[in-house]
N, C-alpha and C positions, 0 to 999 in steps of 0.2 A: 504494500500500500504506500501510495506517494501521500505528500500533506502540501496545500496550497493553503501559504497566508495572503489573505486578501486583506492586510490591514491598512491601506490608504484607500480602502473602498470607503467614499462617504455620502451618496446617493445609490438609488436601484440601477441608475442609468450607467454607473461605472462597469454595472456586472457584467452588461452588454458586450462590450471588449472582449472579457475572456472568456466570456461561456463557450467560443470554441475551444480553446487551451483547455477548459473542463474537463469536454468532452471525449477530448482524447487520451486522458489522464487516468480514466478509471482503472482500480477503484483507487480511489481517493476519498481524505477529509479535508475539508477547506474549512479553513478558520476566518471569520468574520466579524467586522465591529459594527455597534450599531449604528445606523443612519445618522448623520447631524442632525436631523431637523426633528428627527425623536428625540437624541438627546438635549436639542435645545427644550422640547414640549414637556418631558419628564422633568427637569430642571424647574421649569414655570409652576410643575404642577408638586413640585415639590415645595420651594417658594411658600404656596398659594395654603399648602396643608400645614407647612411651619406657624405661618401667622392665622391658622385657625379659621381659613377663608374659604369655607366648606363648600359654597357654590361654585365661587369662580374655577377652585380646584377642576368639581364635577363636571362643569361646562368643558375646560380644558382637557381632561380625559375621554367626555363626547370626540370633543373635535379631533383630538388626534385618535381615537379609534375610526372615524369617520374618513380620514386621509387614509390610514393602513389598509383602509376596507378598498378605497378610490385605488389606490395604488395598487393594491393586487387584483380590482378587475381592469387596471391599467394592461397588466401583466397576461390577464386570465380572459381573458373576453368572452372565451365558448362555454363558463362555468362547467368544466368536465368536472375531474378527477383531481385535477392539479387545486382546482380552484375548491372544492369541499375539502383537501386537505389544510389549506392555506386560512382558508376562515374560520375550521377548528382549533389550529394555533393559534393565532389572532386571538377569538372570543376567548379561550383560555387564559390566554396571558391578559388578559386584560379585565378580564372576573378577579385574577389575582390583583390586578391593580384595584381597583377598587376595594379590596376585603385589606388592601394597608390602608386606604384614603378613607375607612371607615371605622379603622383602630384609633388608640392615642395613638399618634404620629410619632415615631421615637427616630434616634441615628439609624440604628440599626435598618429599620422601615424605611428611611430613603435610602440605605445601600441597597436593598432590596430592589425600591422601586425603577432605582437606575439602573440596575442587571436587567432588568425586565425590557430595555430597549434593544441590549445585543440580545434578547429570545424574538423578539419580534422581528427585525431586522434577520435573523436565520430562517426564521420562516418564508418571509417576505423570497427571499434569495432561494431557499427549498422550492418553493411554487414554482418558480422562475422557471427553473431546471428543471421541471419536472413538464413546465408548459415545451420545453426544447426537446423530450422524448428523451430526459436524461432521471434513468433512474435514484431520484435522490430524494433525501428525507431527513432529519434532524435530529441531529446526540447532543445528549447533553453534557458540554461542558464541567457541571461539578458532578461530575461520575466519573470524569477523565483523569482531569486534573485536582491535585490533592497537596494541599501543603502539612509539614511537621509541625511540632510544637514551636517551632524558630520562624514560624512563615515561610520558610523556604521551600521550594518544589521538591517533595519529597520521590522521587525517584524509584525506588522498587516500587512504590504502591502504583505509582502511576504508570509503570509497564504490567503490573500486575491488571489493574484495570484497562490497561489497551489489551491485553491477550485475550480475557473474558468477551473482551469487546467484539476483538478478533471470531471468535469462535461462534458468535451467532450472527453477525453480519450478514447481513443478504444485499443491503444496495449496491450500488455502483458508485453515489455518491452520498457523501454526509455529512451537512453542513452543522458545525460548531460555533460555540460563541466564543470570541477573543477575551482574554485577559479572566474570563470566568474562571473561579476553583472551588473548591469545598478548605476550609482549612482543617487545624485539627482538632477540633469541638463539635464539625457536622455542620459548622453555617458558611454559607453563600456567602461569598466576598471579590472585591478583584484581587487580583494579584500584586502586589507593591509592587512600587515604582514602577509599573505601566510599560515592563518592555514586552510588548509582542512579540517583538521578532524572536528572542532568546521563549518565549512559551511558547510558539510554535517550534522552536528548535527539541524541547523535552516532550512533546509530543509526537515530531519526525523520530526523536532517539526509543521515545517507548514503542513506536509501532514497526522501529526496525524498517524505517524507509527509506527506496531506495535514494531519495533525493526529497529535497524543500522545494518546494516553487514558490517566488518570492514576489509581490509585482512592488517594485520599487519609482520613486521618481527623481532619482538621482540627478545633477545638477552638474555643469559645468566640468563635464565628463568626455573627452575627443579619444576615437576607436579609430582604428583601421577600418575604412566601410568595405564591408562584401556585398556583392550583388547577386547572393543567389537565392533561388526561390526561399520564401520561408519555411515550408517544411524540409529544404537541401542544409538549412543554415545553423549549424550548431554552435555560436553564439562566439563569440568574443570567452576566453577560459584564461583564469587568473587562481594562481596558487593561492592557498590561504594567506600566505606570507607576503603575497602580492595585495590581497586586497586588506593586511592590514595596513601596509603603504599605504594604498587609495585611502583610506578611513584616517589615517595620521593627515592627508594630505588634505583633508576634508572633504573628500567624498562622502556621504552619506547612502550606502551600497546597502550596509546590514550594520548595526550594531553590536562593539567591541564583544559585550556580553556574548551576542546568539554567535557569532564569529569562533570565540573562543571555545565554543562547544561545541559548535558543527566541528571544529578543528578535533577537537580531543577525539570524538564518539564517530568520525571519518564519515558525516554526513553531508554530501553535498549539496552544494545550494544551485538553482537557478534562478536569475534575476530576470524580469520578465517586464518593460515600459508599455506605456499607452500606446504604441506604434509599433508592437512585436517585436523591438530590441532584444538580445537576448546576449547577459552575461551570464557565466560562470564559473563559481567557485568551485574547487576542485583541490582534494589533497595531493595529486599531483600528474604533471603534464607529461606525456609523454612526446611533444613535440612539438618544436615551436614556428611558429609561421612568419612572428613581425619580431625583429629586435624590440621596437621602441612599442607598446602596446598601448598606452593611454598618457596623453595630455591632460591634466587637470588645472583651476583655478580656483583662487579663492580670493574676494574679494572684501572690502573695507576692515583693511587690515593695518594696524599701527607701526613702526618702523622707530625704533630707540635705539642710540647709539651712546655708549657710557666708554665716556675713558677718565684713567683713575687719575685721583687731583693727588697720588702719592701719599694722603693720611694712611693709609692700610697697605701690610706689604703686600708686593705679586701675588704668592702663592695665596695670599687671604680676599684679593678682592673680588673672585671669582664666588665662592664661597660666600661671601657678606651679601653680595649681587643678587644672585640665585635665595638666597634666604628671604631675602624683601619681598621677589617675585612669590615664593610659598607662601607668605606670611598673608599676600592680597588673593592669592587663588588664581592669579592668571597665569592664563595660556601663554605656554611658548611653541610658536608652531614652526619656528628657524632661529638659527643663533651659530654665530661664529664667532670665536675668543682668542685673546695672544694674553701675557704677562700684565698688558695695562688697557685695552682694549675689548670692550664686546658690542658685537653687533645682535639685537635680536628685531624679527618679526612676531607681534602680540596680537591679541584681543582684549581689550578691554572697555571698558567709558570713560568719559572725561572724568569724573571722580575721583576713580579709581587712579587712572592717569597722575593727577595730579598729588595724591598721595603716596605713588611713587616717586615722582618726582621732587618730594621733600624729602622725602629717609636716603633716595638716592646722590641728593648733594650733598650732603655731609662724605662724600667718601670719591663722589666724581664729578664729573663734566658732562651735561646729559645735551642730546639734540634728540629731538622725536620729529615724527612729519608721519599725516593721518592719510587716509586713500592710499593706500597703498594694497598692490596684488603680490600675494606668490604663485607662482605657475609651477607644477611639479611634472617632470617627464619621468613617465615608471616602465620598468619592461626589463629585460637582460641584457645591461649593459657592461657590466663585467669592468667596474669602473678603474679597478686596478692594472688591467689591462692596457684600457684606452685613455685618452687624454680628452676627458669631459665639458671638464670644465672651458676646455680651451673653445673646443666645438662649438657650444651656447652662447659663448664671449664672442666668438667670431660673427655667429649668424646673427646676434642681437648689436654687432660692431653701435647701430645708430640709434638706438635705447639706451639709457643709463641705467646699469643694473647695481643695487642698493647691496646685495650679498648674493653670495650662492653659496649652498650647503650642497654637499654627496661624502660618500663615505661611510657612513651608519648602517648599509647594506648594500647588495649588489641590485636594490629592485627602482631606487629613486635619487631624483638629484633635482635639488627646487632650487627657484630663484624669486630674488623680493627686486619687483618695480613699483613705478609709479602707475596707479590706475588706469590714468588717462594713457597710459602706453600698452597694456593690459590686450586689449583688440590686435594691437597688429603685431605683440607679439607672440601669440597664441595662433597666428595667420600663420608667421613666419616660420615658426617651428613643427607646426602642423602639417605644414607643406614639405619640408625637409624630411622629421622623421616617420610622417604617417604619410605624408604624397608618394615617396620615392618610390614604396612597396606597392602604393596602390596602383600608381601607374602600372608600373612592372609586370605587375601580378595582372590587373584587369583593362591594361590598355585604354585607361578613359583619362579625362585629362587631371589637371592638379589638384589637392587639396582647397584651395581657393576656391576653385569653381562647383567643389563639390562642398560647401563646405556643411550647408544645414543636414548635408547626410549622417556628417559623424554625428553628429551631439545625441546622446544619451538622453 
C-alpha cells in the first residue's frame, strides 16, 4: 500500500488535479486536511458557543451543513451510490456537532468540534472518488494513529493498528484525516506541532509502503526540464542528503522532521506540483543524468559583515559572535570567517536587527544591507575536484557577489547578492548549468527561452 499526503489541499476543487494520480495509485491511503472555509465556519461557530451565543452558533452550523450538502451535490449530481454514502457522513458528523453545541461548551469540546472539519472534509473527498469509479471510502484516523504517555507517535501501536487495518481492507482507496490521533487516555486530539508531512511519514512506515506521495508547492526551485510524456517521466531524483541541501537552502520540499525518517525507515518520497512536476526523494541513485541538478533562491534576506574592533582575541571572536546570534535565535543560512572577519547571510526583523547590532559593537565593526538573495547550485559537483568557486565568479564577472560558501558537502555551493541582481542571475547560471544539458540532451534551445518550464 502507497500513502498520499494531500496536505496543501485547501478546497474540493484542489482534488480535481490528482484524482488521476489516485487513480493509478491503488491501493492507497490518502491523508487529508480539512477544507479552509470549514475551518474558518467551525472557528465562528466555536467563537459563537464560547460567549454562550446559542442561536447565532445554530444558525452557523445550519449554514455550513447547508454548503457540505451544496458541495457534495456539486460533486454528486446523479445522487447514486457515491452521493447516499456522502450524506451519511455528513448528517453524522454533524449530529455530532451539535450534541457538543448543546453540552456546557468546554476546551476539550472545541478540540472536538474542530477534528470534526478534517471528518467532513474526508468524506466530502471519499464521495468524490467514488463519483470517479474509484473504489474508496473513509478510516478513521484515531484508530490509526496513536500517541504515548509523552504525546509522541507511538510506533509499535501504530503498525500494530495498520496491520489489523491491513487484514480487512477491501477498498482501493481510503481517505484519512491529517494531523488526527487518539492519544494515551482514548481522546481525540491533533497531533502537536502540526507536522503532516512527518504523520504521514509514521503512517507510510507502519503500512510498510512502498513510497509517500507528496503534493508539494515548493518555491523558487530551477530543474533540468525533460520533455517527455508524463506517464514516460520519472521525475527529477535527489538523494536524501541532497534534499537536505534543498531544505538548508530553503526549499521547502518536505520537512526536516518527515525527511529524517523517510531517511532512517528507507521510505521514499515522491513530490508531486499542480502541473504534474515530479521530484524524488530516494535513499539512493543509481545514476546520474545532470551534474548540476537544481538552482535555488531565496529571497529578503539580511547580509552583516562584522570585523573585530581587537577588544576580544582571534581565536574568541568567533565564539562571542556566534553566541549573540544563539542568544536572538537567528538564522544563519551562509557565513564565511578568517581571524578578525565574518561574513554572514541572516533572517531576521528590524528589532531583532538592531539588538544585535548593540551587543555586537562592543567587540566589532558591523555593516548590514537588507534585500539581499542567496542563490544555491546543488547537484554532484565534487567541489574538491573542481574549481567552483572560480566558475560562478567568472559567469557572475558583472554582478557583485557579497560571499560565496561550498565546502560543507559535495551537494551545494551558495552565493549572497543583491536582490535586485537576483533575476539575471539565476538567468545566467540557469542557462550554463541546467541549458548546457538540456540543449544537448533535447536539442531545443536555451534555458532563457525555456525558462517558465523549469520552475517547480
Amino acid at each position: 500500500m502507497k500513502v498520499c499526503n494531500l496536505d496543501t489541499v485547501t478546497a474540493p476543487e484542489d482534488i480535481l488535479q490528482l484524482s488521476d494520480v489516485i487513480c493509478k495509485e491503488a491501493p492507497l491511503l490518502v491523508i487529508v486536511p480539512a477544507f479552509d472555509w470549514i475551518k474558518r465556519s467551525l472557528q465562528d461557530i466555536s467563537i459563537h458557543l464560547f460567549r454562550a451565543e446559542e442561536e447565532k452558533a445554530s444558525q452557523a452550523i445550519l449554514h455550513l451543513e447547508k454548503r457540505s450538502m451544496e458541495t457534495m451535490s456539486g460533486f454528486l449530481p446523479d445522487h447514486g451510490s457515491a452521493f447516499e454514502f456522502a450524506q451519511t457522513q455528513i448528517t453524522s458528523n454533524f449530529q455530532h456537532i451539535r450534541q457538543l453545541a448543546n453540552s456546557t461548551f468546554s476546551q476539550s469540546d472545541e478540540r472536538r468540534l474542530l477534528i470534526s472539519g478534517e471528518y467532513i472534509s474526508s468524506a466530502l473527498i471519499a464521495a468524490y472518488l467514488k463519483s470517479r469509479h474509484i473504489d474508496a471510502t473513509v478510516a478513521d484516523a484515531a484508530i490509526l494513529m496513536h500517541l504515548d504517555a509523552d504525546g509522541k507517535p507511538d510506533l509499535e501501536t501504530i503498525c500494530q493498528q495498520a496491520q489489523a487495518f491491513s487484514q480487512t481492507a477491501q477498498a482501493a482507496v481510503y481517505v484519512t484525516q491529517s494531523l488526527v490521533c487518539q492519544n494515551a487516555y482514548g481522546e481525540v486530539e491533533y497531533i502537536a506541532k502540526g507536522d503532516s508531512c512527518a504523520y504521514a511519514v509514521y503512517l507510510a512506515i507502519a503500512f510498510r509502503a512502498q513510497e509517500l506521495i507528496q503534493r508539494t508547492q515548493a518555491k523558487e526551485i530551477y530543474i533540468p526540464y525533460d520533455n517527455k510524456k508524463p506517464e514516460e517521466n520519472n521525475g527529477t531524483m535527489f538523494s536524501f542528503e541532497e534534499a537536505e541541501s534543498l531544505i538548508n537552502a530553503g526549499v521547502r520540499l518536505v520537512s526536516p522532521r518527515s525527511l529524517s525518517l523517510a531517511h532512517q525507515y528507507q521510505i521514499n518520497i515522491r513530490l508531486i506540483n499542480g502541473q504534474g512536476r515530479i521530484i524524488r526523494l530516494i535513499s539512493e541513485i543509481q545514476e546520474e543524468t545532470h551534474t548540476v541538478k537544481a538552482i535555488t533562491a531565496r529571497k529578503h534576506i539580511t547580509y552583516i559583515r562584522l570585523h573585530s574592533s581587537g577588544s576580544v582575541s582571534s581565536f574568541r571572536f568567533l565564539e562571542k559572535t556566534l553566541s549573540v546570534f544563539a542568544k536572538y535565535k537567528v538564522s544563519i543560512y551562509l557565513m564565511t570567517s578568517s581571524s578578525t572577519n565574518i561574513s554572514m547571510a541572516i533572517e531576521t526583523d528590524t528589532e531583532t536587527l538592531s539588538l544585535l547590532r548593540r551587543e555586537l559593537s562592543g567587540f566589532a565593526e558591523i555593516t548590514t544591507e537588507n534585500n539581499i538573495a542567496t542563490i544555491s547550485i546543488l547537484g554532484k559537483l565534487n567541489w574538491g575536484d573542481s574549481d567552483a568557486g572560480n566558475r560562478i565568479i567568472e559567469l557572475l564577472h558583472d554582478i557583485p557577489i557579497l560571499m560565496i560558501s561550498y565546502g560543507n558537502d559535495n551537494h551545494c555551493v551558495s552565493i549572497a547578492i543583491r536582490q535586485s541582481d537576483c533575476k539575471h542571475a539565476l538567468c545566467t547560471l540557469s542557462d550554463h548549468f541546467l541549458g548546457t544539458d538540456f540543449t544537448h540532451e533535447n536539442g531545443s534551445h536555451s534555458f532563457s527561452e525555456e525558462y517558465n518550464a523549469f520552475i517547480i
